[in-house]
N, C-alpha and C positions, 0 to 999 in steps of 0.2 A: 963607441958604437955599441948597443944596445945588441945582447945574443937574443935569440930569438928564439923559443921555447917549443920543441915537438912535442906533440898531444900523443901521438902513435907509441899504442899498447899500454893509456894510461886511461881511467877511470873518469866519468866524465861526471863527477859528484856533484858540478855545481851546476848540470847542466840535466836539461827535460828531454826525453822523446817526444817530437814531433811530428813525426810518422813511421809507420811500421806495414809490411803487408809479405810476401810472400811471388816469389817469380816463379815460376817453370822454365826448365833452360833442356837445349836439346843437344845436338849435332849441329845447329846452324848457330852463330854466335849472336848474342842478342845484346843491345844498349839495358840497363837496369833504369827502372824509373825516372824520368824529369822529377827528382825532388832535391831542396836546397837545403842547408845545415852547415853543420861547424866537425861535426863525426860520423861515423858507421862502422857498425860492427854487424858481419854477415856470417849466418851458419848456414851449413848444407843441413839440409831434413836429416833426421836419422834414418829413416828408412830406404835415402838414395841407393840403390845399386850398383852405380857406378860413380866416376870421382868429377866434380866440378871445378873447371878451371878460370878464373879471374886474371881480368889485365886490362890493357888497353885494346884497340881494334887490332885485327889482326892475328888472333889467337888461331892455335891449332888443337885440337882435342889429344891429350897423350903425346900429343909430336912438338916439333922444335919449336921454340917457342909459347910455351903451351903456360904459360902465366903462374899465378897460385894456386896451386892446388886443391880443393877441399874434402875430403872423403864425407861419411855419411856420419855425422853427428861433430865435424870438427869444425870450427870458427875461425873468423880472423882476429888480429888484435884490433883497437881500435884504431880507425884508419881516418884522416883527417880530409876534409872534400874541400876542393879546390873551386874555384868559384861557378865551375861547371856543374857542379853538384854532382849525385849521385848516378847522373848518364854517363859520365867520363868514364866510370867501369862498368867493362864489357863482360859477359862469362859466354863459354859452351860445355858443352858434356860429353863425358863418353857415351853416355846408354841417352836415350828419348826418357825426358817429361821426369829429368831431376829436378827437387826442389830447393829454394834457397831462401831464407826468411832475412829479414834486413829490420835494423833499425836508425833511425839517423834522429839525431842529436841537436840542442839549437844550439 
């Protein structure tokens, strides 16, 4: 049986961005773009004032449950998209009209 290789938090040298753009996320939890790829890697703006939290549906701002975290100028590793693509992760914020820039990968 064949192991089968995690990309997450590895470098995606042989591989192109395909799109890239930038969210606004608030207190209500939001789907991230319908787009397709093979990875993503997502920073919070630096300039965020409060902290941005990643996961699936169902998130809570600060409270239980409350996903990955991001503060204002931190990233995630690279994280590999599932054939849902890039809407499968959800974010909210603690303050109104955090940003969050994306890049996905082919």
């Amino acid at each position: 049986m064949a192991r089968q290789q995690s990309h997450v938090g590895t470098s995606p040298s042989e591989q192109s961005i395909i799109d890239h753009d930038e969210v606004t996320v608030g207190a209500t939890e939001v789907a991230l773009p319908d787009v397709t790829g093979t990875m993503v890697l997502i920073k919070a703006d630096a300039t965020n004032a409060g902290t941005v939290y990643l996961g699936l549906t169902g998130l809570a701002a600060g409270g239980s449950g409350s996903g990955l975290p991001l503060a204002a100028g931190e990233f995630t590793p690279y994280i590999p998209l599932n054939v849902a693509g890039l809407s499968e992760i959800v974010a909210i914020a603690s303050e109104a009209s955090q940003k969050l820039h994306y890049l996905v990968f082919n």
